[in-house]
N, C-alpha and C positions, 0 to 999 in steps of 0.2 A: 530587452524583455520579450520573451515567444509565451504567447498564451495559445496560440494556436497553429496546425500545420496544415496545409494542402494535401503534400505527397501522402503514400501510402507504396507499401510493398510486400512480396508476396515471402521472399527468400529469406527464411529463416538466421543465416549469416548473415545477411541485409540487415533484418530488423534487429540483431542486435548490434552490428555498428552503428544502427542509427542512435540506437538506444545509447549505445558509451558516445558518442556526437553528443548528444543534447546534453550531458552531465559536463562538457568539458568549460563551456562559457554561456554568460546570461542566465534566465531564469524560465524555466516552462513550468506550466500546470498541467499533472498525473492526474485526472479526477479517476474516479473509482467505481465500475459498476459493479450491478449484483449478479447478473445473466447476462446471457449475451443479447437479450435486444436492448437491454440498457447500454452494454457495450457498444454493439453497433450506434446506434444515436451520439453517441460519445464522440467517435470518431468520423460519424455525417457532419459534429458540429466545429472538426479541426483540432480537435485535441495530438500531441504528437506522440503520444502514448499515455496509457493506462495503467493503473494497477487495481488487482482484486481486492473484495475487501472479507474478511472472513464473517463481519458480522453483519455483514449485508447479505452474504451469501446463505450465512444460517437461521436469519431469518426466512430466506424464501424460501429453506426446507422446515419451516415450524420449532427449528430448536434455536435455545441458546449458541451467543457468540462462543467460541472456544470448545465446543460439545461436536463437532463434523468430523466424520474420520477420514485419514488420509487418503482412504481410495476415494471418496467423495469426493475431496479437498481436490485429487487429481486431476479424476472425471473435469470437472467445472473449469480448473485451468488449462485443460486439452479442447473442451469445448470454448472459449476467450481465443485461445492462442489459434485454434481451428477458424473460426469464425468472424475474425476483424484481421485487418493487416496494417495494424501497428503495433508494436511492441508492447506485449503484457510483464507487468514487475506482478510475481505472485504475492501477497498477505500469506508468509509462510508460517505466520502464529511462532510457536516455539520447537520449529524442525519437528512437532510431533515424536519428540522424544527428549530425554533425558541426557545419555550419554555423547559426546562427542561422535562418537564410529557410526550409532543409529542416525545421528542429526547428518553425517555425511550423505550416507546411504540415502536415505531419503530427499536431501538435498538433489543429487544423482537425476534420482525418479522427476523430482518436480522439474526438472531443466531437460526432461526426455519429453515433456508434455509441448515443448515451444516455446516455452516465454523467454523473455530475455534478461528478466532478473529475480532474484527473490529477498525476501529480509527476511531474515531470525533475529527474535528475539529473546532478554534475556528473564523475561518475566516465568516463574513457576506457577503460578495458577494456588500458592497457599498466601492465603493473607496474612499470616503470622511468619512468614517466612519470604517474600515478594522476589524477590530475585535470587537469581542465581548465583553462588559465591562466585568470586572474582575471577578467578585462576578458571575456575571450569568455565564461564561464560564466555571468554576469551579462547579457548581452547575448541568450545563451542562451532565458533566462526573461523578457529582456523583449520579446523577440519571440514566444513563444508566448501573451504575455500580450496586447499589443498585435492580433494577428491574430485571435484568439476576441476578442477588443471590436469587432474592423471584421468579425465574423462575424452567422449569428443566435444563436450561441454563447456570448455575452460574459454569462451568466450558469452557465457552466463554471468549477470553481474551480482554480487551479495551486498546486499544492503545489511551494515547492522543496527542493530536496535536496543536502545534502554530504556526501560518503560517504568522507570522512579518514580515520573510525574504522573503517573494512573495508574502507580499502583502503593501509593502510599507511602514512595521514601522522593520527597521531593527535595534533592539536595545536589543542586548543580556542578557542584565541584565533583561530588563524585558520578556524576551522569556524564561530566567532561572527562574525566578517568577511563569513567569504560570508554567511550565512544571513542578516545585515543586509541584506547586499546585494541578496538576494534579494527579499526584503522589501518595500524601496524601488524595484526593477524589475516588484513588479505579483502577487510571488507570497502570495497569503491566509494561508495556511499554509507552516509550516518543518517540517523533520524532518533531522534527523543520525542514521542507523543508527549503533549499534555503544555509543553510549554505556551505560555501566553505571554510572554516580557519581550520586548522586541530587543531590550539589553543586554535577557538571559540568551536568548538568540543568535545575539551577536558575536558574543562570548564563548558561545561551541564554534563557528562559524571563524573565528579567530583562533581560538584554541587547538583547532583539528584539520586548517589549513594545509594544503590546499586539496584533501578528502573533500567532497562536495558534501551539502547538510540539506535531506528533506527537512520538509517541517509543515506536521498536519492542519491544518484549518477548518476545522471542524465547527467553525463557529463565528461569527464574525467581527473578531480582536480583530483584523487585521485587514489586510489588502493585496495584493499582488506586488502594486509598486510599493509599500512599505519593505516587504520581504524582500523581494529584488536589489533593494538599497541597502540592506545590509550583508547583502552577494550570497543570499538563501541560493541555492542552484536550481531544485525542485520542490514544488508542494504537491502535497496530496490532501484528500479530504475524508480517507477512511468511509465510514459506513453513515455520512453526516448527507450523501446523495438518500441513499435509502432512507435511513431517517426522514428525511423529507418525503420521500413518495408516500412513508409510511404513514405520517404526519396529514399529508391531506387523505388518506386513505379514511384513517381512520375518524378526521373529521365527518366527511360526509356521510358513512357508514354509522357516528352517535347521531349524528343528525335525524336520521332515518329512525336508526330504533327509538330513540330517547322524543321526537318531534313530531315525527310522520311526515316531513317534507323534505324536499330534494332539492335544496337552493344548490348544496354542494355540487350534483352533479352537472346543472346549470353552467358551473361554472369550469366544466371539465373539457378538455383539451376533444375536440370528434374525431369519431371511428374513422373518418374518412382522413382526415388529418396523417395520424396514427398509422394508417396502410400505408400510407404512402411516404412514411418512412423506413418499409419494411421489403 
C-alpha cells in the first residue's frame, strides 16, 4: 500500500510514466486540490500524484459544479501541471461536449496543458435522461483514446467513468457494463462515483480485471486498507478536500455574523504556519 511519495519530477514524459508505475501494483491515494496552493501542500505532504477536482475548482470561481468553461477548465489545469511536479489526472467532467470528434479534440487540448491523465465521463447533466446511451458513451472514450495515440500525447492516460451512482441510475450490473466497456475502448483506468459496498466494489474490481479501478472516498465508508484489500488501485477524494476547507470556512464565518465571536478563528491553522509552506 503507497499512501505517499518522496520523489518529485520535473519531465513531463517522467511524470507520466511515473503515473502509469503507480496504476500497475498496490494501492496509492490521488487527493484532489482546488488551486494550486492547495496543490502544492498536497504534494509537500507526499502524495504521488493528484487530480483536479471540477467542483472544487468551481467553487473557487463562485459558480456551480459543471457550469466552468473549458478555456477555464484549461487555464487551471496548465496552472496544476505548471506548478507542482507530480502528475495531475485532470476531472475532465464530460469532455465538454457531446459528440465523440468534440470529446477527442478536446481531450487533445487538455493533455497539451501537462497532465498525465484525464477521465470522461458518461453522465449528461439531464436528470430525466442521466447518461449517455450506451453505444455513444463508449464510442465516447474510444475517440479520446484513439486521438492522444495519433497525438504527441499517446502517452496521457483516460480514466473512464460511469456516474449511475450520482446520478440516479444506481444499478451495478449495468455500471460493470459500461466500465467493461470502457475498458476495452482504450480507457487505463475505471472509476464509478457514488459507490459505498465494499462488495459492489469488489465486484467491478473483479469484473474489469486487470483495468485498475479508482474508487472516490468522499466520505468516510471506508479506509485505505479496506480498499487496498480488495486490490482498489487508486482513490481519489473528488471535491470532499474542498468541502471541508469550505466547511470550516463557513463555520467560522456564521459564527461571526450569527454570534459576534471568533472561537473559529481561534482555532485556525497561523499566517506564519501557512508562509512557510509557500
Amino acid at each position: 500500500m503507497r499512501v505517499g511519495y518522496s520523489g518529485a519530477v520535473t519531465d513531463l514524459a517522467e511524470r507520466r510514466r511515473v503515473f502509469r508505475r503507480l496504476h500497475e501494483r498496490g494501492c496509492f491515494v490521488i487527493p484532489n486540490p482546488w488551486d494550486l496552493g492547495s496543490a502544492r501542500v498536497l504534494m509537500q505532504l507526499g502524495f504521488p500524484a493528484l487530480a483536479s477536482t471540477s467542483g472544487g475548482f468551481a467553487w473557487s470561481l463562485g459558480q456551480q459544479d459543471n457550469r466552468v468553461s473549458l478555456g477555464d477548465v484549461l487555464g487551471h489545469l496548465r496552472r496544476l501541471a505548471d506548478g507542482v511536479s507530480v502528475p495531475i489526472n485532470a476531472d475532465f467532467e464530460k469532455g465538454f461536449a457531446v459528440e465523440p470528434d468534440a470529446v477527442a479534440r478536446h481531450a487533445v487540448r487538455a493533455a497539451e496543458t501537462g497532465i498525465a491523465g484525464l477521465s470522461i465521463e458518461d453522465s449528461t447533466g439531464d436528470a430525466a435522461d442521466s447518461l449517455f446511451e450506451f453505444t455513444l458513451a463508449v464510442e465516447r472514450i474510444r475517440a479520446a483514446r484513439q486521438a492522444l495515440d495519433e497525438s504527441p500525447h499517446r502517452d496521457a492516460m483516460v480514466v473512464g467513468r460511469s456516474e449511475g451512482f450520482i446520478t440516479g441510475r444506481p444499478d451495478l450490473a449495468e455500471t460493470i457494463r459500461r466500465l467493461a466497456a470502457y475498458a476495452e475502448a482504450g480507457a487505463e483506468c475505471v472509476y464509478a462515483p457514488g459507490l459505498r459496498s465494499l462488495a459492489d466494489i469488489e465486484a467491478i474490481v473483479n469484473a474489469v480485471a486487470p483495468t485498475p479501478v479508482n474508487v472516490g472516498a468522499g466520505t468516510d465508508f471506508t479506509t485505505v486498507a479496506a480498499l487496498a484489500a480488495v486490490r482498489v488501485r487508486r482513490i481519489s477524494v473528488g471535491g470532499a478536500l474542498a468541502r471541508a476547507a469550505w466547511t470550516g470556512f463557513l463555520a467560522a464565518a456564521q459564527e461571526i455574523a450569527e454570534r459576534g465571536t471568533f472561537e473559529g478563528l481561534g482555532r485556525a491553522i497561523g499566517g506564519a504556519e501557512l508562509n512557510a509552506r509557500f
